[in-house]
N, CA, C and O atoms as a GROMACS GRO file, in nm:
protein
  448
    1UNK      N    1   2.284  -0.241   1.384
    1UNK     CA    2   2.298  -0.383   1.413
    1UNK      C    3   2.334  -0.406   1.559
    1UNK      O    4   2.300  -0.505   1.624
    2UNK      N    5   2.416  -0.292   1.610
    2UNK     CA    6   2.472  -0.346   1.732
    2UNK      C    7   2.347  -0.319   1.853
    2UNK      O    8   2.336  -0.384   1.957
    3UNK      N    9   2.262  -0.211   1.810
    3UNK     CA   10   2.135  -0.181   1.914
    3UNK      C   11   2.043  -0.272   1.887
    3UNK      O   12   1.946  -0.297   1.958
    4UNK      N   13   2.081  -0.342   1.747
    4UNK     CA   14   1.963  -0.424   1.741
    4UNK      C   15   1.970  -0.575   1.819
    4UNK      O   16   1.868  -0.636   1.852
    5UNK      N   17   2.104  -0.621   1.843
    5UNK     CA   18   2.173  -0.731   1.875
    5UNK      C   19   2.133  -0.682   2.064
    5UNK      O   20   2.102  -0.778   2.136
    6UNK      N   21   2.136  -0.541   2.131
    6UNK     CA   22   2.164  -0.536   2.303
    6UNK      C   23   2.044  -0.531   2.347
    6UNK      O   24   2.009  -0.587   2.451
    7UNK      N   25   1.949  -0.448   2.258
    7UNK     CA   26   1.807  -0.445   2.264
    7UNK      C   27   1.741  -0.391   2.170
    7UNK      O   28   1.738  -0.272   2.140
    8UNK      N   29   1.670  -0.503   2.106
    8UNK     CA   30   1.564  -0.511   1.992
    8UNK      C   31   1.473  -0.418   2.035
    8UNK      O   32   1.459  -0.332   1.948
    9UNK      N   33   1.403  -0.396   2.138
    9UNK     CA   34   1.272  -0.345   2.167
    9UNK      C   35   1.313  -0.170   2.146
    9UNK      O   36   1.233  -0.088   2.101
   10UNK      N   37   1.409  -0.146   2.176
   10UNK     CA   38   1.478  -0.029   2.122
   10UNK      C   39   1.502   0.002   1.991
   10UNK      O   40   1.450   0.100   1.938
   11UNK      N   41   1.585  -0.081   1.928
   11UNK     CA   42   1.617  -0.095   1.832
   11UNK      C   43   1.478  -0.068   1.735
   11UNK      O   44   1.482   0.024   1.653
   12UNK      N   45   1.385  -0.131   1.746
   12UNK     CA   46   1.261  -0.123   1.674
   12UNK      C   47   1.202   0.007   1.632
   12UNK      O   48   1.178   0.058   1.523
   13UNK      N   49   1.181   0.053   1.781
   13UNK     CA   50   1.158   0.205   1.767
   13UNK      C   51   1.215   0.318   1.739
   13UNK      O   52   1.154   0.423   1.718
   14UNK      N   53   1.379   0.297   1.737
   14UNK     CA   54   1.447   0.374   1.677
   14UNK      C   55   1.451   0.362   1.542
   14UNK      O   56   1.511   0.443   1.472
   15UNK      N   57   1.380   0.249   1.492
   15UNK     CA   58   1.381   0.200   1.335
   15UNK      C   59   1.243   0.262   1.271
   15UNK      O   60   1.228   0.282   1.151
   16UNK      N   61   1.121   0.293   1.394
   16UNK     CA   62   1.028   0.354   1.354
   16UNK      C   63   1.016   0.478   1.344
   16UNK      O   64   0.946   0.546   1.269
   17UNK      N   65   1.102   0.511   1.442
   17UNK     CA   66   1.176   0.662   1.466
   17UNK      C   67   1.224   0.759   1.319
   17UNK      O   68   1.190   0.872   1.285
   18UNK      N   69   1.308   0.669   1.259
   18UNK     CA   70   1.371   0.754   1.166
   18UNK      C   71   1.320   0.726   1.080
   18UNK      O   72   1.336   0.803   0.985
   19UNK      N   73   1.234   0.611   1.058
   19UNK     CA   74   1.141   0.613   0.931
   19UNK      C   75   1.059   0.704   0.906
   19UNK      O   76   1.041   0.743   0.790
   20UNK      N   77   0.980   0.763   1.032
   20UNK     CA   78   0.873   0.869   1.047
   20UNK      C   79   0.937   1.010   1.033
   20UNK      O   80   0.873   1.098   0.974
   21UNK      N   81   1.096   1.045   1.100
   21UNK     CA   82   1.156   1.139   1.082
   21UNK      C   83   1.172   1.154   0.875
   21UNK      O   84   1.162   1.255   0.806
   22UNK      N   85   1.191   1.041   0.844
   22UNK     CA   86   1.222   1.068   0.667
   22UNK      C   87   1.123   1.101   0.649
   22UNK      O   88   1.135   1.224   0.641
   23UNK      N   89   1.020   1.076   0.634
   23UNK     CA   90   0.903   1.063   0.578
   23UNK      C   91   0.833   1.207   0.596
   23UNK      O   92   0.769   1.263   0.507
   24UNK      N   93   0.860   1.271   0.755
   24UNK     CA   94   0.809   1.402   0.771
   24UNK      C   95   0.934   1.536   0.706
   24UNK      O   96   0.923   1.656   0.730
   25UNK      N   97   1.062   1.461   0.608
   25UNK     CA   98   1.107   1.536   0.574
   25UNK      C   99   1.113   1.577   0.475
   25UNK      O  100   1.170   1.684   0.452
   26UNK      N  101   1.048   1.494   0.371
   26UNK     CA  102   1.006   1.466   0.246
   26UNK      C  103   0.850   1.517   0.244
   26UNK      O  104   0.791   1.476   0.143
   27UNK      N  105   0.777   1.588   0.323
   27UNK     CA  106   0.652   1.649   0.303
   27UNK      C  107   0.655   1.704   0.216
   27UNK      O  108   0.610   1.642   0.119
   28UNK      N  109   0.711   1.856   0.186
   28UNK     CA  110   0.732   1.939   0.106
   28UNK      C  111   0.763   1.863   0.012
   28UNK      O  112   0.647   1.875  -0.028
   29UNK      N  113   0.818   1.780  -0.079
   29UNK     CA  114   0.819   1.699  -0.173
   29UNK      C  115   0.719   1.669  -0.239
   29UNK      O  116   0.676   1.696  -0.351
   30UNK      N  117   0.665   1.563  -0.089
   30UNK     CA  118   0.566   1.530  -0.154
   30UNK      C  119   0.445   1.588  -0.180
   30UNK      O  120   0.352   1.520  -0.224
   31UNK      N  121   0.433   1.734  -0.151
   31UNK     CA  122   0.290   1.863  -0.150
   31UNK      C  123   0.355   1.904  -0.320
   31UNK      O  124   0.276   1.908  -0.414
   32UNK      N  125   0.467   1.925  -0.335
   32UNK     CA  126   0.499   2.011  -0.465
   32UNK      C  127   0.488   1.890  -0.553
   32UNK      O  128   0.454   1.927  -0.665
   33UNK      N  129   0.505   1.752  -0.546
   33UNK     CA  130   0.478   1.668  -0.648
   33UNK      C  131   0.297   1.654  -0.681
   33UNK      O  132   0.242   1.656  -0.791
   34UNK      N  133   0.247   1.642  -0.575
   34UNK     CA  134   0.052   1.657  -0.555
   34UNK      C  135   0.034   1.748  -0.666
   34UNK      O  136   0.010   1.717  -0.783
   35UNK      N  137   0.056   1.912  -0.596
   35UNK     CA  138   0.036   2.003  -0.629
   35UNK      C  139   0.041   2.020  -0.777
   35UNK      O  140  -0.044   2.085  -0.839
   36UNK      N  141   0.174   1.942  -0.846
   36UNK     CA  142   0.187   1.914  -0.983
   36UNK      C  143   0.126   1.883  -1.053
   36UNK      O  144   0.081   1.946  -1.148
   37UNK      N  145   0.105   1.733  -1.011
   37UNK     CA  146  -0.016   1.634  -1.070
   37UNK      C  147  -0.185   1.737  -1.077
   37UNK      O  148  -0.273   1.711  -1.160
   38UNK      N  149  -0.191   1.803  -1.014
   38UNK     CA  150  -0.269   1.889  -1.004
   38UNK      C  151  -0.287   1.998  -1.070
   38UNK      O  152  -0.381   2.077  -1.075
   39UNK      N  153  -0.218   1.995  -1.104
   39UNK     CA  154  -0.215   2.138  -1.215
   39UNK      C  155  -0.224   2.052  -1.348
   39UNK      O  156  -0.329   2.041  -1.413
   40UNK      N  157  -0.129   2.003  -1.376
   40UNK     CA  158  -0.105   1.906  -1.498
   40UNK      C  159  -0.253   1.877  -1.557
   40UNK      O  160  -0.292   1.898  -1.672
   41UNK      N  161  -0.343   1.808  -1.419
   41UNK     CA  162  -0.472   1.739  -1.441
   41UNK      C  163  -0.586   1.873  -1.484
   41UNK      O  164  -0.680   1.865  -1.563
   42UNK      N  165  -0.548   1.984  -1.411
   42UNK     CA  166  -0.648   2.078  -1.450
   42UNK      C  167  -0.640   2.116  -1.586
   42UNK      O  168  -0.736   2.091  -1.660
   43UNK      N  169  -0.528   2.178  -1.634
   43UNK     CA  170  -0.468   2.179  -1.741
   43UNK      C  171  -0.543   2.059  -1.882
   43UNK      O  172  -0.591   2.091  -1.991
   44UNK      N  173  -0.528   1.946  -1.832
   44UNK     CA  174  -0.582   1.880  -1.931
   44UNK      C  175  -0.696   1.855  -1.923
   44UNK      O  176  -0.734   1.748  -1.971
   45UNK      N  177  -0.778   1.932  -1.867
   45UNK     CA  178  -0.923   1.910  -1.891
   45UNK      C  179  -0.944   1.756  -1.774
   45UNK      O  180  -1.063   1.728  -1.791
   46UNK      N  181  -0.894   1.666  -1.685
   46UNK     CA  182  -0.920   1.598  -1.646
   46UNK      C  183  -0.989   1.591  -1.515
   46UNK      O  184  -0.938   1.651  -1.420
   47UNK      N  185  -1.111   1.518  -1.498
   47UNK     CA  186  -1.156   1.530  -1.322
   47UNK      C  187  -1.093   1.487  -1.246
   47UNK      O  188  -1.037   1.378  -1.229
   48UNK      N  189  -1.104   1.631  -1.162
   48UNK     CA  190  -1.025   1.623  -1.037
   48UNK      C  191  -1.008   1.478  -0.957
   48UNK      O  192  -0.912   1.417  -0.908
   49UNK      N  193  -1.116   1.461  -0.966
   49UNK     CA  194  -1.196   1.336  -0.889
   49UNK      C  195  -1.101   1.232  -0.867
   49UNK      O  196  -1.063   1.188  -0.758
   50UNK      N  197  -1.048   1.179  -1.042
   50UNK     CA  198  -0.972   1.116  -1.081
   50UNK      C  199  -0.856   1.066  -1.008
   50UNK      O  200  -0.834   0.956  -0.957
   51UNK      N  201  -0.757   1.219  -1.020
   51UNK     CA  202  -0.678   1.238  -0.974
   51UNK      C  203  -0.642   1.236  -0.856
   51UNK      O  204  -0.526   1.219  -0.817
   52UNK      N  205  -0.748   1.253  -0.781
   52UNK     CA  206  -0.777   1.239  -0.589
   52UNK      C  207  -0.724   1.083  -0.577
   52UNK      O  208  -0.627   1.031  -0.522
   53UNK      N  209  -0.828   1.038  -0.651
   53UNK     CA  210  -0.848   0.844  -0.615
   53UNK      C  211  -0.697   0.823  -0.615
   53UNK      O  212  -0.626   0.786  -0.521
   54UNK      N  213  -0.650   0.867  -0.783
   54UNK     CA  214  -0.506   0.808  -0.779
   54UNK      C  215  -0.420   0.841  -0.665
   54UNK      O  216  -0.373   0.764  -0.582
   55UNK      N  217  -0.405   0.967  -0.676
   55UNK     CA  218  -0.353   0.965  -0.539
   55UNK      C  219  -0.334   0.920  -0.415
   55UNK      O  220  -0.220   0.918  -0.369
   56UNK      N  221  -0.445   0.875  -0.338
   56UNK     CA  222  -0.520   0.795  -0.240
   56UNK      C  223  -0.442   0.684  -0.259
   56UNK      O  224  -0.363   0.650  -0.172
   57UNK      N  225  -0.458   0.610  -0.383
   57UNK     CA  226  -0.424   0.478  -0.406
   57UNK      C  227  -0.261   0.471  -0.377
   57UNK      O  228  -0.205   0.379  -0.317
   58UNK      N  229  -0.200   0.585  -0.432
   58UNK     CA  230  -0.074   0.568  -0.453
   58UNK      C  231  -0.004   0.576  -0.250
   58UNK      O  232   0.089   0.521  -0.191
   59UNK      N  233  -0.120   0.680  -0.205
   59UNK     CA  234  -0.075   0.706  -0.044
   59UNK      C  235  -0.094   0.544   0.045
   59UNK      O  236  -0.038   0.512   0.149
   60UNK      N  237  -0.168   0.482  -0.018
   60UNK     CA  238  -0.223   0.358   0.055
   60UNK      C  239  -0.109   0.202   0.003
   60UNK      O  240  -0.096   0.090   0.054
   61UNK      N  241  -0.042   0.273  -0.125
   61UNK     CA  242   0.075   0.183  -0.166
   61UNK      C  243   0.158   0.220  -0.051
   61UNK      O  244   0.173   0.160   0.055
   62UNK      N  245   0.211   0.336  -0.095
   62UNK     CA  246   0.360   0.369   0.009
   62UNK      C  247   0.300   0.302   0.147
   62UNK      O  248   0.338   0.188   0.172
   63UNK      N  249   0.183   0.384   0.264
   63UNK     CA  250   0.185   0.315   0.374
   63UNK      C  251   0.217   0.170   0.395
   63UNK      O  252   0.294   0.116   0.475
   64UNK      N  253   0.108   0.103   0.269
   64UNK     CA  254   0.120  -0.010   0.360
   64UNK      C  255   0.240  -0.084   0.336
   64UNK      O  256   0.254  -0.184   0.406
   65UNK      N  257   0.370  -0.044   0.214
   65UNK     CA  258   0.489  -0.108   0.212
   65UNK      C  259   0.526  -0.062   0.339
   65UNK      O  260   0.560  -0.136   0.431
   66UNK      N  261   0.521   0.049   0.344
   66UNK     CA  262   0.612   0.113   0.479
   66UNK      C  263   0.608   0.039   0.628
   66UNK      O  264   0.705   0.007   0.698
   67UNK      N  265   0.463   0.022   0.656
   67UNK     CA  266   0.380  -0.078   0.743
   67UNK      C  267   0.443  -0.220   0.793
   67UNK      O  268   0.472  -0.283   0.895
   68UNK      N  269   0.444  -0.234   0.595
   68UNK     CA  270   0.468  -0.427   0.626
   68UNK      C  271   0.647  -0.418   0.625
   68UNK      O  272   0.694  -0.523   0.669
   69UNK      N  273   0.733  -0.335   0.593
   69UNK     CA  274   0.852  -0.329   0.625
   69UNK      C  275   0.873  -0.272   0.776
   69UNK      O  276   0.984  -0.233   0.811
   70UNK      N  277   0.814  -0.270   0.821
   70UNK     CA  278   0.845  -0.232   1.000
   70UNK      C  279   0.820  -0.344   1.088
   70UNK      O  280   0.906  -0.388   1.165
   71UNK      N  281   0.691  -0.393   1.078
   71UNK     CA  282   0.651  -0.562   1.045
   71UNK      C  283   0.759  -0.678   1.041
   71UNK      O  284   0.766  -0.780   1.110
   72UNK      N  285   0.840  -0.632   0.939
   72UNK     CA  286   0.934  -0.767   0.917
   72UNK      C  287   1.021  -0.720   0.982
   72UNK      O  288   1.060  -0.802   1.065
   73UNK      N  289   1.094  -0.591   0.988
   73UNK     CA  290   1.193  -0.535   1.075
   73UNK      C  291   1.154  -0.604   1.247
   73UNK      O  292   1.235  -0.665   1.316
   74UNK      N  293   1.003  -0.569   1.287
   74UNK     CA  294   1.004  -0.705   1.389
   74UNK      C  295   0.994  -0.805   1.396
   74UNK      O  296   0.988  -0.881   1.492
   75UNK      N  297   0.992  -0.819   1.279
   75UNK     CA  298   1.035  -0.970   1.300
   75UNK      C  299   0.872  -1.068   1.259
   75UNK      O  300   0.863  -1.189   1.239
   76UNK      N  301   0.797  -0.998   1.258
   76UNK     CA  302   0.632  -1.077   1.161
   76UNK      C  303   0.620  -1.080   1.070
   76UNK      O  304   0.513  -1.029   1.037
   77UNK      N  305   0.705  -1.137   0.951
   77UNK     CA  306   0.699  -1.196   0.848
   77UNK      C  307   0.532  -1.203   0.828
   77UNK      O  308   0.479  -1.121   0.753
   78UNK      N  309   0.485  -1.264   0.869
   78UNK     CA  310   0.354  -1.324   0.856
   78UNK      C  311   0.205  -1.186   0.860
   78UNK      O  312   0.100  -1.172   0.797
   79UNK      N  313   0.269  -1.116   0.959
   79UNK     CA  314   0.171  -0.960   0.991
   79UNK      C  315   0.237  -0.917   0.861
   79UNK      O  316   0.148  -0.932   0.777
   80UNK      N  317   0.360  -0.864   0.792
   80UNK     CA  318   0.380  -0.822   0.729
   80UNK      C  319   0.319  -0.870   0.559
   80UNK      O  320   0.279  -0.786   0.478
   81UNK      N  321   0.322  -0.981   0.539
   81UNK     CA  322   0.218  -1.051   0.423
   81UNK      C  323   0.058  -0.989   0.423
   81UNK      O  324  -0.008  -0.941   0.330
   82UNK      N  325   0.027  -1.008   0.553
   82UNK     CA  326  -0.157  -0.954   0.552
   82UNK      C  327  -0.108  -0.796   0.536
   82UNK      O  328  -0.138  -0.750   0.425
   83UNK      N  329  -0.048  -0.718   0.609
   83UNK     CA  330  -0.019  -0.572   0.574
   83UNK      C  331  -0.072  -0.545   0.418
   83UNK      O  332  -0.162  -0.474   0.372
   84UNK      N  333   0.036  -0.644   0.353
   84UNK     CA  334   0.064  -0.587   0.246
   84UNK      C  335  -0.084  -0.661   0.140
   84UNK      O  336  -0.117  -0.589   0.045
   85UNK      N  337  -0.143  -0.761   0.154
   85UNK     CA  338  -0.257  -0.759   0.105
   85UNK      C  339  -0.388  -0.696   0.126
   85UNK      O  340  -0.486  -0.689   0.051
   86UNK      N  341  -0.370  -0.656   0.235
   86UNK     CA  342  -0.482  -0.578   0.296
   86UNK      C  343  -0.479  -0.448   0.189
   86UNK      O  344  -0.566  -0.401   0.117
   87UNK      N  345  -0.330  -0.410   0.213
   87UNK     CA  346  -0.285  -0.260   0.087
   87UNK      C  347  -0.361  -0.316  -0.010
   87UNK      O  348  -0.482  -0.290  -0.010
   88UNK      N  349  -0.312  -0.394  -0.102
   88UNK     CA  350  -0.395  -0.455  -0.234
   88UNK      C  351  -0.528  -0.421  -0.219
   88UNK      O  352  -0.580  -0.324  -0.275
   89UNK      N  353  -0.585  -0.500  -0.144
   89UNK     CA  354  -0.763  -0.534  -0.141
   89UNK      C  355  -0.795  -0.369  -0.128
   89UNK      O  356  -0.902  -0.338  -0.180
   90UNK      N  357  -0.732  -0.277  -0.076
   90UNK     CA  358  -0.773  -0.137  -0.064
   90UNK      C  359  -0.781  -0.071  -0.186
   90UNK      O  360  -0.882  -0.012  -0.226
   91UNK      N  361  -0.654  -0.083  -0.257
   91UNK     CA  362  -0.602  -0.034  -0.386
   91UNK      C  363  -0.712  -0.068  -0.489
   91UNK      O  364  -0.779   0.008  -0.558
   92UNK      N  365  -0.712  -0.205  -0.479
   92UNK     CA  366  -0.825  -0.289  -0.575
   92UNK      C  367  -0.982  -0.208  -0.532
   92UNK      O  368  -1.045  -0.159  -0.626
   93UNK      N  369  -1.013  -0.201  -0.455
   93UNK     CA  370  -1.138  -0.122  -0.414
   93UNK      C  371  -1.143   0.007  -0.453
   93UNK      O  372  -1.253   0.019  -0.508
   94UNK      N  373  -1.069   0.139  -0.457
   94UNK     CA  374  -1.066   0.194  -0.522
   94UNK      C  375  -1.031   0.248  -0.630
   94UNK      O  376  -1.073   0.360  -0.658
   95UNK      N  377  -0.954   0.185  -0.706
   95UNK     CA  378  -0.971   0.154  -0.820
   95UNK      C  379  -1.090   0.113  -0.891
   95UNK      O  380  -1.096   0.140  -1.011
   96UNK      N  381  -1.188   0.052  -0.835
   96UNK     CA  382  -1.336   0.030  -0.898
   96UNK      C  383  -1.373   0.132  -0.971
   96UNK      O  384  -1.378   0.104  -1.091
   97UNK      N  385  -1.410   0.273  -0.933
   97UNK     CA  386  -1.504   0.399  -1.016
   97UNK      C  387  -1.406   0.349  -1.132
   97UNK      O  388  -1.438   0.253  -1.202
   98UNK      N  389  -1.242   0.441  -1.156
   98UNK     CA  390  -1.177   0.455  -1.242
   98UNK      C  391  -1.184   0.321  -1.331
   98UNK      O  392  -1.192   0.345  -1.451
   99UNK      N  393  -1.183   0.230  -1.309
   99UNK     CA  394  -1.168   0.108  -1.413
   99UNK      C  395  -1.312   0.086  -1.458
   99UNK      O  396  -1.322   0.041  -1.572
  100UNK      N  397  -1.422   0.106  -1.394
  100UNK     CA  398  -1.561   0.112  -1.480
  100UNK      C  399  -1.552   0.256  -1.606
  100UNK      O  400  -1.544   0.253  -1.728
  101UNK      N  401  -1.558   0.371  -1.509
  101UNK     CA  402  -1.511   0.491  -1.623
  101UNK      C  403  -1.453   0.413  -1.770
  101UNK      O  404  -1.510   0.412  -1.879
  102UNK      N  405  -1.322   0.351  -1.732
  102UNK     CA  406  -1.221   0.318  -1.870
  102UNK      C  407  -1.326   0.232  -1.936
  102UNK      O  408  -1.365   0.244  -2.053
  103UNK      N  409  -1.373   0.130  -1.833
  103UNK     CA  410  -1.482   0.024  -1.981
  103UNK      C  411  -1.567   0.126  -2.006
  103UNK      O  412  -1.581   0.150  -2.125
  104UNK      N  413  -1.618   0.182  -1.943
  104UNK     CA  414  -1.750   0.251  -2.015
  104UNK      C  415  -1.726   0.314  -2.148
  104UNK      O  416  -1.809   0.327  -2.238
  105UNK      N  417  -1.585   0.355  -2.147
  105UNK     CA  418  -1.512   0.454  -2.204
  105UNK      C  419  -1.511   0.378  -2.328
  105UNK      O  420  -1.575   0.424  -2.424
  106UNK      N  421  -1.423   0.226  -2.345
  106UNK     CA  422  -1.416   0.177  -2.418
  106UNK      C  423  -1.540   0.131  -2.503
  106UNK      O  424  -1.529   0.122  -2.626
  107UNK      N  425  -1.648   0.104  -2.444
  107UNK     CA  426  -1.771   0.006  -2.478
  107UNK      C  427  -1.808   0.142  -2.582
  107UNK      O  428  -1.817   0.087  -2.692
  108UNK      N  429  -1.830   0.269  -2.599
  108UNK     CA  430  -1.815   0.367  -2.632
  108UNK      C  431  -1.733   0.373  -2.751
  108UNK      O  432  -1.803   0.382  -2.852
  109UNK      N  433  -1.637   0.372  -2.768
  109UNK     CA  434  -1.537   0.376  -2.872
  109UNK      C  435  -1.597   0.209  -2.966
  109UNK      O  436  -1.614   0.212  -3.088
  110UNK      N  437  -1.611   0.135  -2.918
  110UNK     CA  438  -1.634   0.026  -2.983
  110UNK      C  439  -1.806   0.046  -3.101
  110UNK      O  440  -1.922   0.069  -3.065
  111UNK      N  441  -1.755   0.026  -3.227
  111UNK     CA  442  -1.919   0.067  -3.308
  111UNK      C  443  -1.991  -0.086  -3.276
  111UNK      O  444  -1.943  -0.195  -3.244
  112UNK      N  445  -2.102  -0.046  -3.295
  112UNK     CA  446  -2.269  -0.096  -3.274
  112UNK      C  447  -2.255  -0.255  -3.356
  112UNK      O  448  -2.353  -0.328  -3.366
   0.00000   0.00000   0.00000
């Protein structure tokens, strides 16, 4: 608060600073949680494929919260709103294959 109060423009980047420092410390985390889901998925007979997208999707959640919270930390409320829909409209896009798969899946299960 007090670096943020003598100089913001500092302050900012020291706020981007240690966000990027967490984030590169939690790698290994986050490779042995992947790596999991990955096994788990082979294991059950599921495509890989699948599991990629989700993933993707889930990497494109975290960024763009991360994004639009640095955003408001400067103070753009407003950049930080599009951030975070932009995330959506991404998410929503790939999500397409997997949610046709499920209807197809369903239309399938449903008799004649």
């Amino acid at each position: 608060m007090i670096v943020k109060e003598q100089k913001p423009n500092f302050a900012f980047l020291l706020i981007v600073f240690v966000g990027c420092t967490i984030f590169l410390f939690l790698i290994d985390q986050i490779y042995a949680i992947i790596h999991m889901l990955e096994v788990i998925a082979v294991n059950a007979k599921v495509n890989i494929i699948y599991v990629e997208t989700i993933l993707k999707i889930i990497g494109i959640a975290y960024i763009a919260e991360f994004a639009a919270q640095i955003t408001k930390d400067a103070g753009q409320g407003a950049i930080a709103s599009k951030i975070e829909l932009a995330g959506k409209i991404l998410i929503l896009a790939m999500a397409i294959p997997i949610l046709s798969v499920l209807i197809e899946t369903i239309i399938q299960l449903i008799p004649n």
